[in-house]
C-alpha positions as CSV (number, residue, x, y, z in Angstrom):
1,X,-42.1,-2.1,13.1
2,X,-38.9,-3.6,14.5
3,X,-38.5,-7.3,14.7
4,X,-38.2,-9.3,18.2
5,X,-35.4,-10.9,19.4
6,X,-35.4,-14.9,19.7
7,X,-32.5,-15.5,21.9
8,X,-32.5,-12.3,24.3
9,X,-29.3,-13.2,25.4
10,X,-27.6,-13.1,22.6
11,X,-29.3,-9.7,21.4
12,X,-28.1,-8.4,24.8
13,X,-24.8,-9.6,24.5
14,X,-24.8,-8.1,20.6
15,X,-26.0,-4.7,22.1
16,X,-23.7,-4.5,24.8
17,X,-20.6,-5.8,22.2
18,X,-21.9,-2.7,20.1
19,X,-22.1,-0.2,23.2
20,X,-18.5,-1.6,24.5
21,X,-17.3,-0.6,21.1
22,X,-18.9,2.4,20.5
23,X,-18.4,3.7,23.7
24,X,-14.4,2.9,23.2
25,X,-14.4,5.0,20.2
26,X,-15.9,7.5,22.1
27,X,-13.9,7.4,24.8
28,X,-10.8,7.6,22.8
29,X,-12.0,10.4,20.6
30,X,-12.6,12.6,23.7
31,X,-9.5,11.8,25.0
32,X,-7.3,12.3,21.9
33,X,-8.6,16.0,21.7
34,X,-12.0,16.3,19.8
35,X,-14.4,18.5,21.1
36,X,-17.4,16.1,21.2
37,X,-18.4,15.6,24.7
38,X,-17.9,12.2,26.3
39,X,-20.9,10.0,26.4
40,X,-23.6,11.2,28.7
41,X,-25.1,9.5,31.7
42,X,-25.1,9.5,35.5
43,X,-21.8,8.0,37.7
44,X,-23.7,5.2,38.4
45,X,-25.4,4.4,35.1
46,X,-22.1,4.3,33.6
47,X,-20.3,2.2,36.4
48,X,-23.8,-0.3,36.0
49,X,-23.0,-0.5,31.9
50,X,-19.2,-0.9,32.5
51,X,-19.9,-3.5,35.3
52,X,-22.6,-5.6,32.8
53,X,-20.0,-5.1,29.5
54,X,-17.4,-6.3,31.7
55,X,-19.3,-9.5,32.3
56,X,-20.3,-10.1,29.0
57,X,-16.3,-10.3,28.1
58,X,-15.4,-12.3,30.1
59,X,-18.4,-14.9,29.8
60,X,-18.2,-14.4,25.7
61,X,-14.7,-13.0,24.6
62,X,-15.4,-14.0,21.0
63,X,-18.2,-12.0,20.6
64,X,-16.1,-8.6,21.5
65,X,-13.3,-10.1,19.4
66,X,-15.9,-10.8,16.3
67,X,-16.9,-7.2,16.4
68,X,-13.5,-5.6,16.6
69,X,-12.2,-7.6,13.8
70,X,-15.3,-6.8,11.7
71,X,-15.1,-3.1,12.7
72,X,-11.2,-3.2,11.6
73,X,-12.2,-5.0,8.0
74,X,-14.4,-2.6,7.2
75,X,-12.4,0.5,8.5
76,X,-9.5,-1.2,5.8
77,X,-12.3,-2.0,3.6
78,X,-13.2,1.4,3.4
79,X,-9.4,2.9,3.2
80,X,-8.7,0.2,0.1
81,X,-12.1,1.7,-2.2
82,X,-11.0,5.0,-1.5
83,X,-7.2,4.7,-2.3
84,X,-8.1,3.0,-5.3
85,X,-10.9,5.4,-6.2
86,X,-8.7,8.0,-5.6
87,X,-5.6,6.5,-7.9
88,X,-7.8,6.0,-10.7
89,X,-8.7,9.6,-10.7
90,X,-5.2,10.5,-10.6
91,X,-3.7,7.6,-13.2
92,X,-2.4,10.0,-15.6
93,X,-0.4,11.6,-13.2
94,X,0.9,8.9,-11.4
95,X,2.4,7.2,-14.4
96,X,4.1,10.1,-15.9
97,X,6.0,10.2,-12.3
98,X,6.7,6.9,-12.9
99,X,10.0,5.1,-14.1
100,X,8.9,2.5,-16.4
101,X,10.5,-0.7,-16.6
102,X,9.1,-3.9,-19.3
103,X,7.6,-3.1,-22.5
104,X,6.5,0.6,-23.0
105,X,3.1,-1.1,-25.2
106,X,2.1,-3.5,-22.5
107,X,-1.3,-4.8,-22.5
108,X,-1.3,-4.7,-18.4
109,X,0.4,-2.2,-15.6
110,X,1.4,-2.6,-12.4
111,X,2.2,1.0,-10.5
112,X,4.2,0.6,-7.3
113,X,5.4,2.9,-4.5
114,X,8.8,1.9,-3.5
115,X,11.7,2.6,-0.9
116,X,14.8,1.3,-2.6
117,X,15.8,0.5,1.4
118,X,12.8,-1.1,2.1
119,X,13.0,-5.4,2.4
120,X,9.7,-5.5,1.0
121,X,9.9,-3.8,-1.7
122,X,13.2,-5.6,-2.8
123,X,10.8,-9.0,-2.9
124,X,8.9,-6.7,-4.7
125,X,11.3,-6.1,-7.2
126,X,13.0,-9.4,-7.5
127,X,9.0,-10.7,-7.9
128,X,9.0,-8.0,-11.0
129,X,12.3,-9.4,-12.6
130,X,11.0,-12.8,-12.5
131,X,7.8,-11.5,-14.3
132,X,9.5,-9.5,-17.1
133,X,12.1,-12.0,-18.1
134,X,8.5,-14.5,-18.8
135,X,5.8,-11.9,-19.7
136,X,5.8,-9.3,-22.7
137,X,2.2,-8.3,-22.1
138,X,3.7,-6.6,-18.9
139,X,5.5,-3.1,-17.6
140,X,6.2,-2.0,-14.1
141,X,5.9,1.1,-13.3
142,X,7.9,2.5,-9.9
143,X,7.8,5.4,-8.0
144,X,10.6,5.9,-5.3
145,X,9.7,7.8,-2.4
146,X,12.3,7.8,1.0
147,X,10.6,6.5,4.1
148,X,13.4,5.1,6.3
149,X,15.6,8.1,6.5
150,X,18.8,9.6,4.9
151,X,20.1,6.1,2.5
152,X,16.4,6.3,1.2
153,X,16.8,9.8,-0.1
154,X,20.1,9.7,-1.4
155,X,19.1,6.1,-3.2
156,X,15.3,7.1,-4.4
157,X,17.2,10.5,-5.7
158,X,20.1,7.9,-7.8
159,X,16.9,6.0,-8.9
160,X,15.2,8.7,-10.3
161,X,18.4,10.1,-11.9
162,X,19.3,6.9,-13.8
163,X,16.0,7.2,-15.2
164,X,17.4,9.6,-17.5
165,X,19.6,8.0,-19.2
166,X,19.7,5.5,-21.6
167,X,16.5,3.2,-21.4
168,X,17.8,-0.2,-21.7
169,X,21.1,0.5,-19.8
170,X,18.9,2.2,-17.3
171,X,16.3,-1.4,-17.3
172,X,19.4,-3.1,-16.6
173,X,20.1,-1.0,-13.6
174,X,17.0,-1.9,-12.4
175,X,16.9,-5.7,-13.1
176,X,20.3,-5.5,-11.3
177,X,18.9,-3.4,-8.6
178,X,16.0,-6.2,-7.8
179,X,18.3,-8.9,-8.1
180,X,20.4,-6.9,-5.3
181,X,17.8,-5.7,-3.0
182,X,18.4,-5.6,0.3
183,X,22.5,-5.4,-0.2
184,X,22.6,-2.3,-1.9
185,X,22.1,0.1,1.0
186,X,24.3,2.5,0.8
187,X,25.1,5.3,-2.4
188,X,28.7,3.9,-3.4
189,X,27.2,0.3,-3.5
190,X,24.6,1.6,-6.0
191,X,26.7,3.5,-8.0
192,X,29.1,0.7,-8.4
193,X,26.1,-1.4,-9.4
194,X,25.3,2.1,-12.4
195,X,28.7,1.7,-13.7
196,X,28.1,-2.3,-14.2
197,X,25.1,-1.5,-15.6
198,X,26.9,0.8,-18.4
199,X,25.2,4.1,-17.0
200,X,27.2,7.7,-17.2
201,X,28.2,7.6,-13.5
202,X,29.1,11.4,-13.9
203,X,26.1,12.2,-15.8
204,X,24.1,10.4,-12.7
205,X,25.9,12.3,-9.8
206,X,25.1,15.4,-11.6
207,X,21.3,14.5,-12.0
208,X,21.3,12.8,-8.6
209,X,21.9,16.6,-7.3
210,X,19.8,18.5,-10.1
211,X,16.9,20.8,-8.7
212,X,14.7,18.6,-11.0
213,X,15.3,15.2,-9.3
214,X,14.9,17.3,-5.8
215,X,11.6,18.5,-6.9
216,X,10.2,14.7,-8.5
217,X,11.1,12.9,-4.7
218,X,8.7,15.8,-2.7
219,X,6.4,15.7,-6.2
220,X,6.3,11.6,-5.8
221,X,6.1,12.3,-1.4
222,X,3.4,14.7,-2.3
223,X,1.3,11.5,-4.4
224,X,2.0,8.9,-1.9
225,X,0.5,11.5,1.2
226,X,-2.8,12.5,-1.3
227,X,-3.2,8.9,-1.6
228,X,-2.5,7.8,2.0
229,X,-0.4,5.2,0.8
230,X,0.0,3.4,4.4
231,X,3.4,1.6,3.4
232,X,5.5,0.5,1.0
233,X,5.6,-1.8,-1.2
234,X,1.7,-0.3,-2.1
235,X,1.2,-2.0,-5.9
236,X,-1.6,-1.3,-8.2
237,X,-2.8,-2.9,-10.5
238,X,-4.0,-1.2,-14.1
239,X,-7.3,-2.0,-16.1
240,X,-7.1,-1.0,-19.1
241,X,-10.3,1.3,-18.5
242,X,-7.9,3.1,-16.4
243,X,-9.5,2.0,-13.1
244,X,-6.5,1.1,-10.4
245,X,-7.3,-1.8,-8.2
246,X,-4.4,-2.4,-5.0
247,X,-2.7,-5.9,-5.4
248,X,-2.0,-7.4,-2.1
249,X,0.9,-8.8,-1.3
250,X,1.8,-12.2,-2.3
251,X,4.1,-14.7,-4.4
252,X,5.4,-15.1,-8.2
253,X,3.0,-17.4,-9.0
254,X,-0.1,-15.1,-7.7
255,X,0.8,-12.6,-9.5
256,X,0.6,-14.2,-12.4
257,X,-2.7,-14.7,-11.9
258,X,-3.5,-11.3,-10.4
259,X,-1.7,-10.0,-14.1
260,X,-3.9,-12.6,-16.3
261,X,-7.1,-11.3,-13.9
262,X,-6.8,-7.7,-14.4
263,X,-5.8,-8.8,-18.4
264,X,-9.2,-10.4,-18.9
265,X,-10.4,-7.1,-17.1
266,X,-12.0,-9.2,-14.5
267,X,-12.3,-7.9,-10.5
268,X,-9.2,-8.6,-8.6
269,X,-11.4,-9.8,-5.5
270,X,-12.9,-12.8,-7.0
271,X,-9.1,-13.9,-8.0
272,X,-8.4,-14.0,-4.4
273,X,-11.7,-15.3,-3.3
274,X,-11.0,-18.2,-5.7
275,X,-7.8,-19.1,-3.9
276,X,-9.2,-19.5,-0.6
């Protein structure tokens, strides 16, 4: 039997919130090309319901605004648990596309989708420096993928040819890489920045152009799009039960304690909670 309602006005004004939403969705759906039909009901039922929702916005914005923003948390809510769902399934996978950087025998991962043009991801990186040259228990792994156009495929390509070569010349590259990011935009400037590194700058034009490093960028595309990774930097973190938790973004000093969290295998969520 279904409970009554205290304060009818604000069980109206609930309702019609809902109805204002749902019937947007609806709307929009219809609109954008699905082959539901719109919500049913006479020409002047509907002006009536649009006329009343109308009046409960304006008299009570926050209510509308309170159920957007709850709609939208759980909408991202649900896209985090799946990604993360979905990662874990693929772990395996996703770190042996990976270029590893830190200790090979760390006791905790972090996996990250990078563009090496992207601004954020250069924080990112210079974040990841800071936290190797302090923490042994730690390795990064990075998968380049080109989002912002023709640098980011020529650069991702250079990135995942270096990782070829030597492994602590090629570490270096990369240190020097996130101390640079954001000024190394353009394929001389990171080849000049391989040669200071001590890289084979022939051997890395010839890998750069290999079939091989062709086929791991639309291999590491092809991860990022099964995922739905929605941007870049997208970091996860690694328990070592092999479930993959998505770090937010945030400073050095939070992710030190986002690193010690996952490290005492403990849920990321109630880190974060605790900073609040």
């Amino acid at each position: 039997m279904a409970s009554k309602c205290s304060n009818k006005q604000s069980c109206l004004s609930g309702f019609l919130v809902g109805a204002a939403v749902v019937g947007a969705v609806g709307y929009g759906a219809y609109h954008l090309g699905c082959k539901n039909k719109p919500l049913g009901g006479s020409g002047g039922q509907q002006q009536e319901i649009q006329d009343i929702v109308i009046k409960v916005i304006k008299e009570k914005p926050d209510l509308i605004m309170t159920a957007l923003n709850d709609g939208m948390q759980a909408q991202q809510d649900k896209l985090r648990i799946d990604m993360e769902k979905d990662a874990s399934a693929m772990k395996d996978k996703l770190l042996q596309s990976s270029i590893v950087i830190g200790n090979p025998k760390a006791d905790v991962r972090l996996l990250a989708f990078i563009d090496p043009m992207c601004p954020h991801c250069g924080e990112f990186l210079r974040i990841s420096n800071a936290l190797l040259l302090k923490r042994q228990d730690l390795a990064i792994h990075l998968i380049p993928i080109a989002m912002l156009g023709a640098n980011s495929v020529a650069l991702s390509k250079m990135m995942l040819a270096a990782s070829g070569q030597n492994v602590d010349k090629m570490k270096t590259f990369f240190l020097k890489f996130g101390e640079k990011a954001g000024e190394i935009d353009q394929r001389p400037k990171l080849l000049k920045l391989a040669k200071e590194s001590g890289l084979d700058v022939d051997q890395l034009e010839k890998a750069e152009t290999a079939p091989e490093t062709e086929k791991q960028l639309e291999s590491n595309t092809k991860l990022a799009e099964t995922l739905k990774i929605p941007g870049v930097p997208t970091v996860f973190g690694i328990y070592a039960s092999g479930k993959m938790s998505i770090i937010p973004p945030t400073d050095l000093e939070n992710f030190n304690t986002l690193i010690d969290t996952i490290k005492a295998d403990k849920p990321i969520e109630a880190s974060l909670a605790s900073k609040e």
